[in-house]
N, C-alpha and C positions, 0 to 999 in steps of 0.2 A: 521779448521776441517781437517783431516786427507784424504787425496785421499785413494779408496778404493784400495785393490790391486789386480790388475788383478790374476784370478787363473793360478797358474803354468802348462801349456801347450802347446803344439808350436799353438793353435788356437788366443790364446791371451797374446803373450807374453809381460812381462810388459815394452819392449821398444816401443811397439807401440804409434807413438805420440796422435790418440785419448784420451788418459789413461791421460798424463801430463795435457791437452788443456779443457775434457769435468771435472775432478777432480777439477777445480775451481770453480766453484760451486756446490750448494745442488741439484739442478734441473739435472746437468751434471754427479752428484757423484749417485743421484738415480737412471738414466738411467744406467748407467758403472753395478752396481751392479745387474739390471736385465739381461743384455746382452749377459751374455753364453746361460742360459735359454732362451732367443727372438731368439740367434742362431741355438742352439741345437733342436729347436721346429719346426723354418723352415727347418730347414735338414731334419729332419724327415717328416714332412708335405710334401716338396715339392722332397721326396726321390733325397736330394744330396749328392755328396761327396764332401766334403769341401777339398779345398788346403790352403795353408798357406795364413796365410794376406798381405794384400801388406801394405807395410809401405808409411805414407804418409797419408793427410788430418787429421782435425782437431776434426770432429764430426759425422765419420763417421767409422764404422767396415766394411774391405771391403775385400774379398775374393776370388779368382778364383774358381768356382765348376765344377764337373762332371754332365753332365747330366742324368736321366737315360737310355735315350739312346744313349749313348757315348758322345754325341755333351759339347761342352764346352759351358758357362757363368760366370757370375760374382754375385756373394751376395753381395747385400750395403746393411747395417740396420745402419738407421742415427737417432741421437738422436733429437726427434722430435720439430720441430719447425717452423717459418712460411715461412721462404725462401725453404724449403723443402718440404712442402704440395703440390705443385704446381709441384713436379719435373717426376711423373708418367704419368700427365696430360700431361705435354710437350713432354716427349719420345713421348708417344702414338702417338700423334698429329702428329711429325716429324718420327716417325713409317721407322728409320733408315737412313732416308736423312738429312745427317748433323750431326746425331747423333747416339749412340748405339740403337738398338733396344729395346724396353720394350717384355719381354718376360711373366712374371706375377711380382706383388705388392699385399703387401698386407699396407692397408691406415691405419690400428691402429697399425701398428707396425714400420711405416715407412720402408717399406723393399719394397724392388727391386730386383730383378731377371733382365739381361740384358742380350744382346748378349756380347762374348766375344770379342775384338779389338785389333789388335797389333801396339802398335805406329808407327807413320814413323817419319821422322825428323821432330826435333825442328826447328820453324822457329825462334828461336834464333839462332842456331847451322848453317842456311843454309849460304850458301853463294851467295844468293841473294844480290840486296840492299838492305838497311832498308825500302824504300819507296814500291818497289815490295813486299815485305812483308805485309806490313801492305793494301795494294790491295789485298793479297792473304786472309788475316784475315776477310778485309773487307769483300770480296768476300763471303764467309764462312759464318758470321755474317748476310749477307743478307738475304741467300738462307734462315735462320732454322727463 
């Protein structure tokens, strides 16, 4: 069967790898085709301004937004499934320690609102050892 084709706009442009990854299946090809509209709905519901998608992940549409009061976040609408149910529940829980903030979710759409984050270095990229690294991981993995 035919992957659906993303609608021509810079919101979902058809190189995003969600598009290649959830289009293998019927279950992944019916979520795709509702996904402007699940976007376009939370924009409006939760008055954001959407920025471009970020490229990357496999099941997930993920965006930089405006707030409306200026403040930045992130839109993730992930195509629904069980290692995900659980992921609003953990924010909440770690409620920024360790991880992004949950800012709102909504649970039938699988959608997230988070705070926004600016990476630091790759601890591939550091110039640590590998062993201090993987303490630093650890480290990290404990706390959340």
């Amino acid at each position: 069967m035919a992957r659906p084709a993303p609608p021509n706009d810079d919101l979902f442009p058809p190189g995003l790898p969600v598009y290649a990854a959830m289009g293998r299946t019927a279950s992944g090809r019916a979520w795709l085709d509702g996904l402007p509209a699940t976007v376009r709905a939370l924009q409006e519901e939760w008055d954001l301004r959407l920025g471009a998608p970020l490229h990357g992940g496999s099941c997930s549409w993920v965006a930089p937004v405006e707030l409306p009061d200026g403040g930045e976040a992130v839109l993730k609408v992930t195509w629904p499934h069980r290692e995900a149910a659980g992921e609003a529940v953990a924010l909440r829980a770690w409620d920024g320690d360790g991880a992004v903030r949950l800012l709102r979710h909504d649970r039938e759409r699988y959608a997230l609102l988070v705070e926004r984050c600016t990476p630091g270095e790759q601890l591939d990229d550091s110039p640590l050892p590998p062993a201090e690294r993987l303490l630093l991981a650890a480290g990290l993995l404990r706390g959340l």
